[in-house]
N, C-alpha and C positions, 0 to 999 in steps of 0.2 A: 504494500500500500504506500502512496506518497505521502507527501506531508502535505497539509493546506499551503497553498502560497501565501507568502507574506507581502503585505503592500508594502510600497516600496516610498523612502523616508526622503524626505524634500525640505530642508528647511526653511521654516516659517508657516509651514504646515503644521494646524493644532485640530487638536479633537476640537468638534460643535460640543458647546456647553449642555450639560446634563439639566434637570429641573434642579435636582438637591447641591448640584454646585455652590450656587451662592444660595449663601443663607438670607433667610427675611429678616429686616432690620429689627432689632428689639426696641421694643414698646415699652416707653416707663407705666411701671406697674406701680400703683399706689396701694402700700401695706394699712391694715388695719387701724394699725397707732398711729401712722401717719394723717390717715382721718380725723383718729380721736384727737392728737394734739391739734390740729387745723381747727377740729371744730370749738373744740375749750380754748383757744385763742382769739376766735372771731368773738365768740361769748362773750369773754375775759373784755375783748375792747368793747364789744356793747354795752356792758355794764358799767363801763369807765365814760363813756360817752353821757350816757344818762346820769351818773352821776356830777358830772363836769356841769349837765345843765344847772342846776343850785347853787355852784360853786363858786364864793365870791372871789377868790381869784380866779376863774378861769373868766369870768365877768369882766375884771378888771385888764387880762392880758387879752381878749375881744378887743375891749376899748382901746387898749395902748395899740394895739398891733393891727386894729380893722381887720382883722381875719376873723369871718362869721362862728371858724371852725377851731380857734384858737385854746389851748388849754394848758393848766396851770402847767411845772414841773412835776406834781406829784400825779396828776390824772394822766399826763402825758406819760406819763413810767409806768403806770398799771394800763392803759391802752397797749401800750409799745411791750409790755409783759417785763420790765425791768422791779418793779415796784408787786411784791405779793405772787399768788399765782393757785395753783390749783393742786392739793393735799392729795393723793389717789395713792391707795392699798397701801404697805406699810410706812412706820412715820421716817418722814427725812427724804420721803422719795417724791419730788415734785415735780411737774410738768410750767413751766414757767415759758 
């Protein structure tokens, strides 16, 4: 019996690309905790914001600064998550 022939090699001659060749790009995946901290962060500044409404310095740095949106150093730390934060399962372990 023979052998099968072999094609014969030319360089700059490449194999056509398979499907599984390239790989599909990876897609960021958003984990669980990465939820939960996004969403106790967005809380976190909602509640900082409501509270800034009452707050006579955040009143007073509006007035100095004409920014409708404007707020003390301390509301602006617990918005921004500097200032406090959120106590979850055992103590010492914070999500801030």
């Amino acid at each position: 019996m023979s052998e099968p022939k072999r094609p014969v090699y030319r360089p700059g001659w490449t194999n056509p690309p398979r499907p599984g060749d390239r790989a599909a790009p990876l897609e960021p995946v958003e984990r669980g905790d990465q939820r939960l901290a996004q969403a106790l962060a967005a809380d976190r500044a909602d509640a900082g914001f409501r509270e800034a409404e009452n707050c006579p310095e955040c009143l007073a740095q509006r007035q100095t600064t004409a920014d409708p949106e404007a707020l003390c150093d301390e509301h602006l730390g617990r918005v921004l998550g500097i200032h406090g934060g959120w106590a979850l399962g055992a103590p010492g372990r914070k999500i801030v």
